[in-house]
N, C-alpha and C positions, 0 to 999 in steps of 0.2 A: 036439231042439227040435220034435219035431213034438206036443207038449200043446199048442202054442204055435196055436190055428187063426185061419185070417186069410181074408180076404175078399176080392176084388181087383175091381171095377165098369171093365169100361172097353167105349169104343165098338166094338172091334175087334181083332183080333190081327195089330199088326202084324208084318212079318217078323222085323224086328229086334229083339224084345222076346221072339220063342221059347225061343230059348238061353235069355235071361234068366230066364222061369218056367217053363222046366224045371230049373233050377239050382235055384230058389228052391222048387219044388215039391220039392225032395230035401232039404231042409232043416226048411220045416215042410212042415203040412196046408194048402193053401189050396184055396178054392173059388172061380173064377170065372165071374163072371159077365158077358157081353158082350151088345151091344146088337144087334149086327148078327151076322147067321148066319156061323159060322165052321167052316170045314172043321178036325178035330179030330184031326190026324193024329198030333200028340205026346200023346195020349193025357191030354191036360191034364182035372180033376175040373171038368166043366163043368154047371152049374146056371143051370135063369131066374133070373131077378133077380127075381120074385116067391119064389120058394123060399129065398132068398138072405136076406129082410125075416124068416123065420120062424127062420132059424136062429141058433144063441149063437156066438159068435167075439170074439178078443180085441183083434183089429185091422182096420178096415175100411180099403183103399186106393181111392180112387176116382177116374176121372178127372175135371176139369174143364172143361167144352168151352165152345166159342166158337159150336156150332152148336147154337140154340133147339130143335133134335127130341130132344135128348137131357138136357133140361132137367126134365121132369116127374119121369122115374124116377129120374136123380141128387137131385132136390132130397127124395123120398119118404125114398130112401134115406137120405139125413144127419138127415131129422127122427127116422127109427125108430131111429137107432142114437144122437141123440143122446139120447135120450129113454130107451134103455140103458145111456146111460152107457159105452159102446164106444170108446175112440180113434179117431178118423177121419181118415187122410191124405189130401189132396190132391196130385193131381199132377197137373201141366199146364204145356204147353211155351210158350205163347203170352207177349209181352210187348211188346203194342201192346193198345187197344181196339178187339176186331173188328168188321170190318165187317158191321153188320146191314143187310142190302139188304129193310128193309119196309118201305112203303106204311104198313101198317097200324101207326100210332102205338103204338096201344093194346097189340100186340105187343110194339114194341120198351121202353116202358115195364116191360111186365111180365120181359123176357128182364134187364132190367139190375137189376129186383128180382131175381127169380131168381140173378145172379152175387155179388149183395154178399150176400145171405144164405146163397148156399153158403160163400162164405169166412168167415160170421159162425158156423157148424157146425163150421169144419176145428178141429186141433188141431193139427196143422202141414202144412205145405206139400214138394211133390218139383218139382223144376223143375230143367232139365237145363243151363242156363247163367246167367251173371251178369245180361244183359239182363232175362229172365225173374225175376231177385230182385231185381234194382232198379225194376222195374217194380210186382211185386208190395207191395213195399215201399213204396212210394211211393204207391199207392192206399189204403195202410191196413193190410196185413198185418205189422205191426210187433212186435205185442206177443207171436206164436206164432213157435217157428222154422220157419224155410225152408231146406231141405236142397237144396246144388246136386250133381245125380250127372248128370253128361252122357248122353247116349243110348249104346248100345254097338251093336256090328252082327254077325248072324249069319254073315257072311260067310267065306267061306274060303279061305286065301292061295292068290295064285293060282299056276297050272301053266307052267311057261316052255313048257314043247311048245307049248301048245295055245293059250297069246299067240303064239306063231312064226304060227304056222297062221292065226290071226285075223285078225294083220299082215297076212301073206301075202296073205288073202285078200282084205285091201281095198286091195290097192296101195299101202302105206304107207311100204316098205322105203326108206329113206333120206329118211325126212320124220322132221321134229321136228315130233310131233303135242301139236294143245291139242285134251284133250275138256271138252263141257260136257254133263252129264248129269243133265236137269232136265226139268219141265214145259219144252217150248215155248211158254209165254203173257208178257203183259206183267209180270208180277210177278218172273219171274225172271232179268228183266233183259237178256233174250239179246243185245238190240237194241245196249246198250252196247259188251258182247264182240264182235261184228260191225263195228262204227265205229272199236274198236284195236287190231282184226285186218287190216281196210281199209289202217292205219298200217304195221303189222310189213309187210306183204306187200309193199311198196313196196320194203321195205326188204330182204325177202330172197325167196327164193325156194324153200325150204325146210319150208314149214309145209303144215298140214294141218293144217283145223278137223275136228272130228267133232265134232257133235251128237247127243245120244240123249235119247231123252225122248218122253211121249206129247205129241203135239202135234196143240196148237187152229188148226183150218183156216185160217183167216182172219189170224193172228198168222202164221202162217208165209207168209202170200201178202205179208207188210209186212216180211217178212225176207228174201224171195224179191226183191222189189222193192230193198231198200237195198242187197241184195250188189249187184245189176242196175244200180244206178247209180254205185257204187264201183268195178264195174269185180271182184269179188273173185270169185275162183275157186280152186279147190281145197276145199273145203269138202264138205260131204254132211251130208245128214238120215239117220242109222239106226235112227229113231222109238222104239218101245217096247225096253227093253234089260230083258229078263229078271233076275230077283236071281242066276241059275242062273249066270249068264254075266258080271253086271259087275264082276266082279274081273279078269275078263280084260281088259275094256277099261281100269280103273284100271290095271294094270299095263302095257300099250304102250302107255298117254301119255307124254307127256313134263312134264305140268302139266296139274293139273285148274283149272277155273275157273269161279266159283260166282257172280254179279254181282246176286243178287236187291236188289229192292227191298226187298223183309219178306219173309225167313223165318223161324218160329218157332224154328227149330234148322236141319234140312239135316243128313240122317244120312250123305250121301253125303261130304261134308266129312270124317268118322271114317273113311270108308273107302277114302277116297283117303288116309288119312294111314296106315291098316294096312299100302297098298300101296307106303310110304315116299317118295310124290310130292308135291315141289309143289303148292301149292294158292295160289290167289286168289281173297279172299274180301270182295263187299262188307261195309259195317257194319250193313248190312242181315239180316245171317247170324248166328243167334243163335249158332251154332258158330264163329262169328269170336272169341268169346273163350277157342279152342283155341289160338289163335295170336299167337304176337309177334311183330310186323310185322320181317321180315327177319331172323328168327330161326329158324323155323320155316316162316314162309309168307308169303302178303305179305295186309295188308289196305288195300284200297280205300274210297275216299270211296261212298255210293249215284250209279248214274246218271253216276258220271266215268270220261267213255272214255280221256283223255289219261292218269289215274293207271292203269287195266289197260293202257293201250298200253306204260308205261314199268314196271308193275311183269312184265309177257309180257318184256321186253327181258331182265331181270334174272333172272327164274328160266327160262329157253333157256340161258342161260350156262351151260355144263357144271361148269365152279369152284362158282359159285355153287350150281346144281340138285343137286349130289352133297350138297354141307352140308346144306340145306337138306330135301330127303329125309329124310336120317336122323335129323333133328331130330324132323322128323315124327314118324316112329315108333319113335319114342322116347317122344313125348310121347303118341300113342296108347298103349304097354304103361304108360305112366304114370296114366292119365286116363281112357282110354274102354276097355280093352279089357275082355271077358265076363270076366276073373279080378275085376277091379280091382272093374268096376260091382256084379258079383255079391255083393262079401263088403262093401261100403258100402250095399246094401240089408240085409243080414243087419244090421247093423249097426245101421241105422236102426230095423228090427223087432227087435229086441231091447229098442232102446231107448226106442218109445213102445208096447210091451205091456207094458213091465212097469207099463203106468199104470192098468191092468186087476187086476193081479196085488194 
């Protein structure tokens, strides 16, 4: 397959999309191209995205963002390639209207020309959950298909030693730990998890929050404050949590718990489900539709501390948490895992280059 040359535009390389195009770079030729400087250590075929405009290829992938700095050279891009006659995928995880914080009108005018005119270029759409296609769907992407392939995640199962050791280290032994490992800001809902943690601890005396996450000063002095007036203790900030290392923490939790307002997806979600745990997820979590509510994980209403107080009750239950787990991952080697996602992108490039062909 490698006659086959394609194109891939996106803003960045994130972690968990490695694996994915080095798998996919063993398959065909691709060239990508990224907006922001990226250290090149899988040895990926990396070109500007002006050199990118000059070259012949039979399948263009690109991403579609929700941030106006990355609006000029995507939208360059769709006009040269439709103007070749190229197939052009879009992919994009978002499924709300972002929020544009300008002032200047005349911007945001032109950013929302900008978005319907990149989707009046695609020829079909990649979007990693149902949220995302009913959203898209619903603005008018009707008459192209939309391909749902979930995010997958680099990560790798983790080490029981060196979870011993981790425990160990932070005092954990004989706690039933809930981690949440996210931004600490308002969006991802900390404050809720706090208010039906407040609840459980009343109730026993066995837990232990961990928090991980890069966290905004001022958001956590409002978190600092509500434990302070609940009276909650046992808890801890272990701020930034390396990719190196959070399989360890996914593995000695006892339940991961995700409460955003709006996520676009939440890759952490996949990868607490690799590590065959519990999860709680608002509906706020575009990765909320990994999961059948008490089947696999539990989903919560946005912003309802009484539903995470009583879905925490339900997956602590050891009966319950053991089901529940392996449900999980199960449904991650079903769904998200690098085999799975890898050979439904092949898949998909197969299927809209031959429209080149």
């Amino acid at each position: 397959m490698k006659n086959i040359k394609i194109a891939f535009l996106h803003n960045t390389l994130k972690h968990y999309r490695r694996d994915l195009f080095i798998n996919l770079s063993n398959n065909f030729y691709i060239d990508f191209a990224f907006l922001k400087k990226i250290n090149n250590e899988d040895k990926l075929n990396l070109i500007h995205v002006s050199e990118l405009w000059k070259r012949k290829y039979h399948l263009i992938v690109t991403g579609i963002y929700p941030e106006f700095e990355y609006a000029p050279k995507v939208l360059v891009t769709l006009l040269i390639f439709k103007i070749k006659n190229v197939p052009i995928i879009g992919w994009s995880e978002f499924w709300n209207w972002p929020k544009v914080n300008f002032s200047d009108k005349v911007r945001h005018i032109l950013y929302y020309i900008y978005f319907f005119l990149a989707l009046k270029f695609l020829d079909g759409l990649i979007v990693p959950s149902r949220k995302s296609f009913d959203y898209f769907y619903k603005i008018g992407f009707s008459s192209k298909p939309i391909f749902i392939i979930p995010n997958t995640t680099d990560m790798h199962p983790p080490d029981e030693l060196r979870t011993k050791r981790l425990k160990d280290m932070l005092k954990l032994k004989g706690k039933k730990v809930i981690l949440y490992l996210a931004r600490v800001d308002r969006q991802k809902g900390l404050e809720y998890l706090i208010k039906a943690y407040a609840k459980l601890q009343r109730e026993r005396n066995d837990v232990f929050l961990l928090i991980g996450g890069k966290i905004e000063p001022k958001y956590k002095k409002k978190i600092d404050y509500i434990c302070n007036i609940l009276h909650i203790n046992d808890y801890k900030f272990i701020g930034y949590v390396p990719n190196q290392v959070k399989n360890l923490y996914f593995n000695l939790c006892d339940v991961y718990v995700l409460p955003s307002l709006y996520d676009p997806f939440a890759i952490t979600v996949v990868e607490a489900m690799m590590c065959g745990k519990p999860i709680i997820v608002s509906k706020g979590v575009g990765a909320s539709d990994l999961i059948i509510n008490e089947y696999n994980g539990f989903i919560v209403n946005v912003a309802d501390e009484e539903e995470l107080y009583l879905a925490l009750k339900k997956a602590l239950d050891p009966s319950i948490a053991r089901k529940i787990g392996k449900r999980a991952l199960l449904t991650f080697h079903k769904k998200a895992s690098i085999e799975v996602v890898t050979n439904n992108f092949i898949w998909l490039i197969n299927k809209m280059s031959l429209k080149c062909h």
